[in-house]
RODRENZA-10529 format. One record per residue (C-alpha): residue number from 1; residue in one letter; x, y, z. Coordinates in pm, 1 decimal, decimal comma. Layout:
% RODRENZA-10529
     k   r       east      north         up
   NUM   A          X          Y          Z
...
//
This chain:
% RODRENZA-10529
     k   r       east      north         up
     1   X    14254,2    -9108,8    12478,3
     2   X    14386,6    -9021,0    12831,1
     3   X    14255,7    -9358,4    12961,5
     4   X    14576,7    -9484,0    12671,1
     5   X    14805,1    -9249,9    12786,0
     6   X    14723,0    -9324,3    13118,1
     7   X    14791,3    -9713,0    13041,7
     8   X    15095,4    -9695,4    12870,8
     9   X    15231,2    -9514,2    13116,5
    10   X    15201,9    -9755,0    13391,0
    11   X    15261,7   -10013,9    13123,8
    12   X    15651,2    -9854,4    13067,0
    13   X    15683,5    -9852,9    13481,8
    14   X    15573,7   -10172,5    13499,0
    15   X    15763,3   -10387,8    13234,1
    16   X    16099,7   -10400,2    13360,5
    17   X    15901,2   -10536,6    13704,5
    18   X    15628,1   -10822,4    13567,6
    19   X    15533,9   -10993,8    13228,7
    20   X    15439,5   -11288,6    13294,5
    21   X    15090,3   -11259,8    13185,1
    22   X    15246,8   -11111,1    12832,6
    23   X    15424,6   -11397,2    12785,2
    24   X    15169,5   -11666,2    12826,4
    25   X    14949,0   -11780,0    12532,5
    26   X    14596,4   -11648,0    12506,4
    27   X    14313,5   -11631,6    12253,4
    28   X    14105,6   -11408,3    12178,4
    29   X    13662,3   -11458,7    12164,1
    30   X    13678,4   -11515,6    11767,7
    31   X    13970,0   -11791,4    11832,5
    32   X    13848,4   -11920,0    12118,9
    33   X    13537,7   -12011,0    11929,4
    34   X    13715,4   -12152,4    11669,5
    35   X    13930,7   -12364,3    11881,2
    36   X    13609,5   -12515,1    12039,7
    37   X    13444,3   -12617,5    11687,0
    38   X    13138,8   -12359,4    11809,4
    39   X    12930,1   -12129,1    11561,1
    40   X    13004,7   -11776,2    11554,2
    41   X    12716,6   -11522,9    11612,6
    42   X    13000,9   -11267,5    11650,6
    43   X    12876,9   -11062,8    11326,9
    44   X    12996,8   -10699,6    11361,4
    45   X    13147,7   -10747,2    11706,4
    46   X    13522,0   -10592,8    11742,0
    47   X    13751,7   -10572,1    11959,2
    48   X    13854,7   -10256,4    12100,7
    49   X    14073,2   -10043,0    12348,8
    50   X    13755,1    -9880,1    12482,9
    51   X    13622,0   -10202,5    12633,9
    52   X    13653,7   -10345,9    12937,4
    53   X    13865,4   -10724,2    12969,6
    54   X    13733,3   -11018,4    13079,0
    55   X    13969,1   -11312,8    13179,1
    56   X    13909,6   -11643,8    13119,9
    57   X    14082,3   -11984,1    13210,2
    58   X    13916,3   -12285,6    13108,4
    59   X    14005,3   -12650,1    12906,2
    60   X    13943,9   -12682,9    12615,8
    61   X    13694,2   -12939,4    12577,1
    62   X    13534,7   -12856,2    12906,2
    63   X    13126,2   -12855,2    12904,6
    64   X    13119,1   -12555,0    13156,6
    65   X    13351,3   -12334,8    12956,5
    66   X    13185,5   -12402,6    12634,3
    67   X    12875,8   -12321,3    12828,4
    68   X    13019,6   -11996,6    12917,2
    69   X    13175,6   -11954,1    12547,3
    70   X    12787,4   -12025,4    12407,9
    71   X    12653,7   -11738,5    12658,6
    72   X    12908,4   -11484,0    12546,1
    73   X    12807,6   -11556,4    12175,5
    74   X    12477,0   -11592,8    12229,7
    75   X    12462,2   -11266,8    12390,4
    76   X    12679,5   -11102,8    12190,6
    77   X    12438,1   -10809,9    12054,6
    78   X    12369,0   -10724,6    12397,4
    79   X    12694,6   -10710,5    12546,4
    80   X    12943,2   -10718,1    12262,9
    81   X    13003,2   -10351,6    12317,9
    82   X    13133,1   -10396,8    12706,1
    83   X    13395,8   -10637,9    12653,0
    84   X    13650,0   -10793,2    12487,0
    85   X    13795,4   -11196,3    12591,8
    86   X    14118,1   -11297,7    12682,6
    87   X    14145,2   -11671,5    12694,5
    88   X    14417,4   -11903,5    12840,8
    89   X    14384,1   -12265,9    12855,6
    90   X    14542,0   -12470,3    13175,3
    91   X    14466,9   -12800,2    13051,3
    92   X    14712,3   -12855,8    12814,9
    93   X    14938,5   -12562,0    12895,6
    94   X    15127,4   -12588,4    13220,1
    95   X    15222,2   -12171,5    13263,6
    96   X    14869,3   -12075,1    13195,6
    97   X    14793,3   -12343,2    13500,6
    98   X    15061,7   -12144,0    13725,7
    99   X    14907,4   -11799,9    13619,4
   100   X    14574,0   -11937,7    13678,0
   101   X    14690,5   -12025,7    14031,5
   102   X    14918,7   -11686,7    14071,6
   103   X    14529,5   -11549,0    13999,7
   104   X    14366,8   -11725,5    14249,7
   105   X    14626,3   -11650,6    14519,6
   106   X    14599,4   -11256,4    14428,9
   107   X    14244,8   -11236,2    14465,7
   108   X    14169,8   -11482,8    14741,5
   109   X    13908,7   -11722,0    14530,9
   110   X    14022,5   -12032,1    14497,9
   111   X    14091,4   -12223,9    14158,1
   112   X    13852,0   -12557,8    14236,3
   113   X    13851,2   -12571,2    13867,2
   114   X    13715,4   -12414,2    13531,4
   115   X    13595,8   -12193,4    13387,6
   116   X    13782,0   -11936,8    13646,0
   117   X    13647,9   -11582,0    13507,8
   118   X    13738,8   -11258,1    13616,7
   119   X    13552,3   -10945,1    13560,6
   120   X    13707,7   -10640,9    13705,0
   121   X    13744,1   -10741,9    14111,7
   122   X    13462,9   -11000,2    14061,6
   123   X    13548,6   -11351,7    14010,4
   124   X    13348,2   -11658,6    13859,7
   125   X    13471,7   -12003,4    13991,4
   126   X    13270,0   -12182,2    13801,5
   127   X    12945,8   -12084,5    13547,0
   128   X    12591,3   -12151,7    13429,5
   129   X    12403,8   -11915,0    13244,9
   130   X    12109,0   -11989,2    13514,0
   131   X    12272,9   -11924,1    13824,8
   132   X    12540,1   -11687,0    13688,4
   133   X    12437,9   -11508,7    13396,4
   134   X    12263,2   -11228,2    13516,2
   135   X    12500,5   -11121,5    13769,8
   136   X    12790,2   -11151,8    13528,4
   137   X    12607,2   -10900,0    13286,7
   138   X    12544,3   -10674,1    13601,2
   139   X    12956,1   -10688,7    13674,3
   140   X    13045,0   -10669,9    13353,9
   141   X    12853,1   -10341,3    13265,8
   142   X    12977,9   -10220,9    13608,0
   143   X    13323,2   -10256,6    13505,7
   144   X    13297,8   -10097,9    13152,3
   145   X    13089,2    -9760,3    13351,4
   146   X    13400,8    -9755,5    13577,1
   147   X    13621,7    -9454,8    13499,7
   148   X    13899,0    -9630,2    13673,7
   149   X    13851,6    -9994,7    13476,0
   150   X    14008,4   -10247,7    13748,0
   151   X    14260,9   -10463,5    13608,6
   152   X    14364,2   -10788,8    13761,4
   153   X    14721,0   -10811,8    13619,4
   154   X    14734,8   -10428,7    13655,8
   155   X    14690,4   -10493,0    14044,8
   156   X    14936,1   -10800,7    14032,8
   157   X    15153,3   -10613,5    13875,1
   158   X    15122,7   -10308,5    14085,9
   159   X    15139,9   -10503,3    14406,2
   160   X    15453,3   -10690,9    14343,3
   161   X    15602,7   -10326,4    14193,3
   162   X    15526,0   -10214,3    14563,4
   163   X    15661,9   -10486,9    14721,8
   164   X    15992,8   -10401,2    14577,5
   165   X    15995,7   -10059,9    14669,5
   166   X    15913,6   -10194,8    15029,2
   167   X    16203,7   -10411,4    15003,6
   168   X    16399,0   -10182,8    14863,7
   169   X    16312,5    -9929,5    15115,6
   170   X    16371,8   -10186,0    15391,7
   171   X    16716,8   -10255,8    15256,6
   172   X    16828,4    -9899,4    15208,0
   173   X    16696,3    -9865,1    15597,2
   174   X    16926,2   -10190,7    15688,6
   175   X    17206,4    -9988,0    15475,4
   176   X    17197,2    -9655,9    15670,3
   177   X    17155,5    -9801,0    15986,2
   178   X    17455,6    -9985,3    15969,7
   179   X    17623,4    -9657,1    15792,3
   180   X    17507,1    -9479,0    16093,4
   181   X    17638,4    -9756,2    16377,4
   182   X    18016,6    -9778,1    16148,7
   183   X    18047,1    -9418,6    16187,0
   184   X    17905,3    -9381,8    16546,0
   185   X    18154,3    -9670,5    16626,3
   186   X    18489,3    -9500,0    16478,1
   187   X    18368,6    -9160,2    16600,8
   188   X    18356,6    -9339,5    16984,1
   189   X    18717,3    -9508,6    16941,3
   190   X    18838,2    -9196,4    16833,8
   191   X    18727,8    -8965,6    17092,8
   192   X    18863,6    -9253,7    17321,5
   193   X    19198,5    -9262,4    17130,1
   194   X    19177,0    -8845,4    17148,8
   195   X    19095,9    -8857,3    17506,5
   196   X    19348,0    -9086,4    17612,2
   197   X    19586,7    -8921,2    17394,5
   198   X    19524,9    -8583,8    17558,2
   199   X    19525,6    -8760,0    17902,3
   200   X    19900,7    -8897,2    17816,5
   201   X    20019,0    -8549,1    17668,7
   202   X    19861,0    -8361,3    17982,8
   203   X    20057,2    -8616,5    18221,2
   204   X    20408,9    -8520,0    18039,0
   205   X    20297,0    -8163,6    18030,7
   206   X    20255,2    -8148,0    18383,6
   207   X    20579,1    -8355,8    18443,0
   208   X    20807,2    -8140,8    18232,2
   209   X    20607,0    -7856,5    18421,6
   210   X    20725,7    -7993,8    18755,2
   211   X    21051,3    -8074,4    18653,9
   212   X    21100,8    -7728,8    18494,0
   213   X    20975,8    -7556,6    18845,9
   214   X    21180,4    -7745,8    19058,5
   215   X    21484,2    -7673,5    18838,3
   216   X    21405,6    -7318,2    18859,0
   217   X    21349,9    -7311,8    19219,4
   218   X    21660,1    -7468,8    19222,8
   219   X    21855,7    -7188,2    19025,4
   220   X    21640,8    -6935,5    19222,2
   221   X    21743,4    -7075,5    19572,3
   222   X    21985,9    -6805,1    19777,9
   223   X    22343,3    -6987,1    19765,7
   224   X    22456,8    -7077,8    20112,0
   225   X    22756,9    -6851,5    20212,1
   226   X    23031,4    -7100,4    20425,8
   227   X    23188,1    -6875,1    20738,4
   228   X    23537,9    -6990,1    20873,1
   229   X    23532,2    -7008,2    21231,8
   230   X    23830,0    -6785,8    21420,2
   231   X    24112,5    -6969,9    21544,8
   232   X    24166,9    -6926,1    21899,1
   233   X    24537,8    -6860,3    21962,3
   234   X    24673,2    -6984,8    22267,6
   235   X    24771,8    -6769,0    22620,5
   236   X    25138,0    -6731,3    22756,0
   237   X    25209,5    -6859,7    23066,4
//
């Protein structure tokens, strides 16, 4: 129940970001089977929540998928419990071809062809029940012991989520910086407005000072007091 919770949690984070593997058509084991004109052996076998998912891209038609289909449902009471199938075909479907390769990309194994199977973080490029089969039960029961089942869209998904917050991040940081470099630059022209400002008001200060003391001194000065020299008056002979 808390591995559900847990899941549609980081389902209702992750929407809004990616769904293209949502959108793109898939069938299930029981169709799949169908679709390929094979015998079911599938008896009781259900699929559930509880199981682990494994991914499967293949054409339909193709002798190595059906091989792989055959093994599944030949091997159905032994492993039936672990998993449950999702199936997209890339021959005939052109967006199941670009998830295949959006796949491949993510997890570094290269799409030569199909079957392309992915169990958990393992992948199978490629299958025969004698070179493969035993290590794909080995994964496969790996995966479903897991407490923390490894999901490869959950991963895509998660990794392009973080990529946007990276982004985001990176833009925000672009954002402040120039915030930051605006206001440092009007903060610098006006202390140099201020400063030359206060440079032009000190300069008529101290004019109007010096104008103001010399007109005091001025006022201040001791008058200059103009003596009339005596006449000298003029003998008798």
């Amino acid at each position: 129940m808390k591995r559900v919770v847990r899941l549609l949690c980081a389902l209702l984070v992750l929407l809004p970001v990616v769904t293209f593997a949502a959108e793109n058509k898939s069938l299930n084991l029981e169709e799949v089977l169908k679709e390929e004109e094979i015998e079911s052996k599938l008896g009781n076998y259900k699929e559930s929540d509880e199981k682990a998912t494994v991914y499967l891209f293949r054409g339909k038609g193709c002798g190595y998928c059906r091989g792989f289909i055959n093994f599944l449902n030949d091997n159905i009471d032994e492993l039936g419990k672990y998993f449950n199938l999702v199936s997209y075909e890339v021959w005939n479907d052109a967006d199941n071809a670009d998830l295949m390769q959006e796949v491949a990309n993510f997890t570094g194994v290269a799409a030569q062809g199909v079957p392309y199977i992915v169990v958990g973080e393992k992948v199978f490029d490629g299958f025969t029940e004698e070179y493969y089969g035993e290590e794909f039960k080995a994964e496969l029961k790996k995966l479903y012991d897991s407490e923390e089942r490894y999901d490869v869209f959950e991963a895509m998904e998660k990794a392009e989520l973080d990529a946007k917050k990276a982004e985001n991040a990176n833009v925000n940081k672009i954002i402040l910086w120039n915030a930051v470099f605006s206001v440092v630059t009007i903060c610098a022209v006006g202390l140099m407005l201020y400063m030359s400002n206060k440079k032009m008001a000190e300069l008529i200060d101290s004019k109007i000072k010096i104008k103001n003391y010399v007109q005091q001194a001025q006022s201040e000065a001791p008058k200059k007091v103009e003596t009339k020299k005596p006449v000298k008056k003029a003998k008798k002979k």
